[in-house]
C-alpha positions, 0 to 999 in steps of 0.5 A: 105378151112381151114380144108383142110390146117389143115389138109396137116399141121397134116400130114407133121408133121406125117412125121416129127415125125421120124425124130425128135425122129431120132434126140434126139436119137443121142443125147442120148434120149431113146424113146420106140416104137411108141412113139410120140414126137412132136416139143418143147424144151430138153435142155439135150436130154440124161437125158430123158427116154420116154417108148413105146406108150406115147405122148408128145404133142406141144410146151413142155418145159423138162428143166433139171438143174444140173450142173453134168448130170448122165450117168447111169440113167434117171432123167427125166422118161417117163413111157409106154402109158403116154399121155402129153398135149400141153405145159407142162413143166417139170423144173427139178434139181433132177428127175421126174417119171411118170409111166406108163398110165398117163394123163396129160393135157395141159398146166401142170407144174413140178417144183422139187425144191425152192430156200432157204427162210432164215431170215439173208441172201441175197436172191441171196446166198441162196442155192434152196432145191430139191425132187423128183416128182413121179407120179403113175401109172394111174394118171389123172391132168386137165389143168394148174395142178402145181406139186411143189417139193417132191409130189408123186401123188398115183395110179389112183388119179385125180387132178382137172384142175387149182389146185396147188399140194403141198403135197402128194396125196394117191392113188385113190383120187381126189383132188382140188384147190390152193392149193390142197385139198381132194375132194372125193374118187373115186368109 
């Protein structure tokens, strides 16, 4: 009984799919061919470049705050084959670039900037600090992966689910913990 109504839930929503990428389109989205975009929350639609065959699951969050949008490019970049889990979520003032053929569990999230720390003045007038997130190609985050501003995570690394990425990870490496250390190589 409940795999049956499991089952006519999945597919109204396959139904569903064009519809929704029919609807970020108009409001500027680029999303490449077969790509799956399933319900959650774009606050500028026009700030977002998914490339073909990716997937960003339920309940994602892409927050883009700027006060000025760009009308030329994508801050927020989706490469092609990226597969996102269920609710990530991408707080974003500068810009992210996930290349192509990532994946990225459930739960994950990307923060691209802090806000100032100065000794002598009020914490509510300080100004926030932002740097960009870059992911390479073939990059691999467990559940609930925290990826803090100015990290670029090399080719084929591996994070470990839980971990919290402060600094830049080299390519073919796997890492873990809070915050991310060096765990191995991967062979």
């Amino acid at each position: 009984m409940i795999n049956n109504i499991r089952n006519k839930i999945f597919k109204i929503d396959r139904y569903l799919r064009i519809p929704r990428i029919l609807y970020y389109r108009a409001f500027g989205m680029s999303v490449g061919f077969n790509s799956f975009v399933s319900e959650g929350y774009i606050n500028y639609p026009s700030q977002v470049k998914i490339g073909k065959l990716s997937s960003l699951n339920r309940n994602f969050i892409i927050e883009y705050n700027c006060e000025t949008l760009v009308n030329h490019s994508y801050p927020i970049n989706i490469g092609n084959g990226v597969f996102i889990g269920a609710c990530s979520s991408f707080d974003i003032t500068l810009g992210i670039t996930i290349k192509d053929s990532c994946m990225i569990a459930q739960g994950c999230k990307f923060i691209d900037h802090d806000h100032g720390v100065a000794l002598g003045t009020l914490m509510k007038l300080q100004k926030g600090v932002s740097f960009p997130i870059v992911l390479e190609k073939d990059v691999w985050l467990g559940c609930n992966v925290v990826v803090l501003k100015g990290v670029c995570i090399g080719e084929g690394a591996v994070v470990a689910a839980g971990s919290v990425v402060i600094k830049s990870i080299p390519a073919y490496e796997i890492w873990g913990g809070v915050p991310a250390k060096f765990i191995k190589k991967r062979v």
